[in-house]
C-alpha positions as CSV (number, residue, x, y, z in Angstrom):
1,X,0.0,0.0,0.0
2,X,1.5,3.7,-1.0
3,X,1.2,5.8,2.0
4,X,-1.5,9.2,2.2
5,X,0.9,12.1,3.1
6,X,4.4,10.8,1.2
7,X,3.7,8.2,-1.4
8,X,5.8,6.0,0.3
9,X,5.7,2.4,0.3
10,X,4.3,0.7,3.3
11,X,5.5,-2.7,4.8
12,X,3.8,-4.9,8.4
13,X,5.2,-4.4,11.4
14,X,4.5,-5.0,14.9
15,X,4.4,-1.6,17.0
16,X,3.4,0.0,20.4
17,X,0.0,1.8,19.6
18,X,-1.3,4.3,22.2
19,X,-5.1,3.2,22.3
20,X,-7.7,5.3,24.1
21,X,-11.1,3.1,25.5
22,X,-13.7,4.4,27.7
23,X,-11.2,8.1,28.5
24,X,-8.7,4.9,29.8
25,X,-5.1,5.1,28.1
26,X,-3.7,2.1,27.3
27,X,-0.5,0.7,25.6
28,X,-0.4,-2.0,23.3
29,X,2.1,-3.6,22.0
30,X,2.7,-6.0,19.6
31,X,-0.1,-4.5,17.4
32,X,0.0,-5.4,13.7
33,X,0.0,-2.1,11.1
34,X,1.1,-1.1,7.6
35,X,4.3,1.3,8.5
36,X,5.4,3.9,6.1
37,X,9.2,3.1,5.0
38,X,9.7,7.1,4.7
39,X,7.8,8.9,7.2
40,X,6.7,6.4,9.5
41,X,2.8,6.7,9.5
42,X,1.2,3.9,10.8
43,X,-2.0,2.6,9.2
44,X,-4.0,-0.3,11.3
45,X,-6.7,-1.9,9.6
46,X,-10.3,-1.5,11.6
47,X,-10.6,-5.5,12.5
48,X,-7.0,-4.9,14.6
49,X,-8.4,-1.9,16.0
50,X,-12.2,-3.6,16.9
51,X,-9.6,-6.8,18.0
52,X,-8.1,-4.3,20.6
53,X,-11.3,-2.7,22.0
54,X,-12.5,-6.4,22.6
55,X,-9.3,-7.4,24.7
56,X,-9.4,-4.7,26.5
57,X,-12.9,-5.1,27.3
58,X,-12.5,-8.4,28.6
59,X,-10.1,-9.5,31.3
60,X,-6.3,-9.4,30.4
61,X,-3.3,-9.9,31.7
62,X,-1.7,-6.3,32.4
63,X,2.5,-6.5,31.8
64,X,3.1,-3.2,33.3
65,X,1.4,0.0,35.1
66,X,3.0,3.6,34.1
67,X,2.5,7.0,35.4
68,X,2.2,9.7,33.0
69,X,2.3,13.1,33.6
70,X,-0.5,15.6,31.8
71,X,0.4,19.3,30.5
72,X,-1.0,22.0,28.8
73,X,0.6,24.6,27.1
């Protein structure tokens, strides 16, 4: 697939995708998307994305807790 903003080419790969639910923030990783070879934008197809919601919905296993600090400018 030729990426939106560059043209670029895109290729799968597994990447950390910041995933809001339910004004929760989560991080997943291991998340399947189309990566552009020149300027990086991810694409993730809407069954990933309704595959995420459904885990995260449903009981799983949580690797790690972060604390993350919100700003405004």
């Amino acid at each position: 697939m030729n990426c939106e903003f560059c043209g670029g080419k895109t290729e799968k790969k597994k990447v950390k995708r910041q995933h809001w639910l339910h004004g929760k923030l989560y991080i997943v990783e291991n998340v399947e998307a189309e990566v552009c070879s020149e300027c990086g934008e991810r694409y993730f197809h809407a069954k990933i994305l309704d595959g995420i919601d459904s885990l995260l919905e449903s009981t799983h296993k949580i690797k790690e807790r972060l604390e993350v600090e919100v700003v405004s400018l």
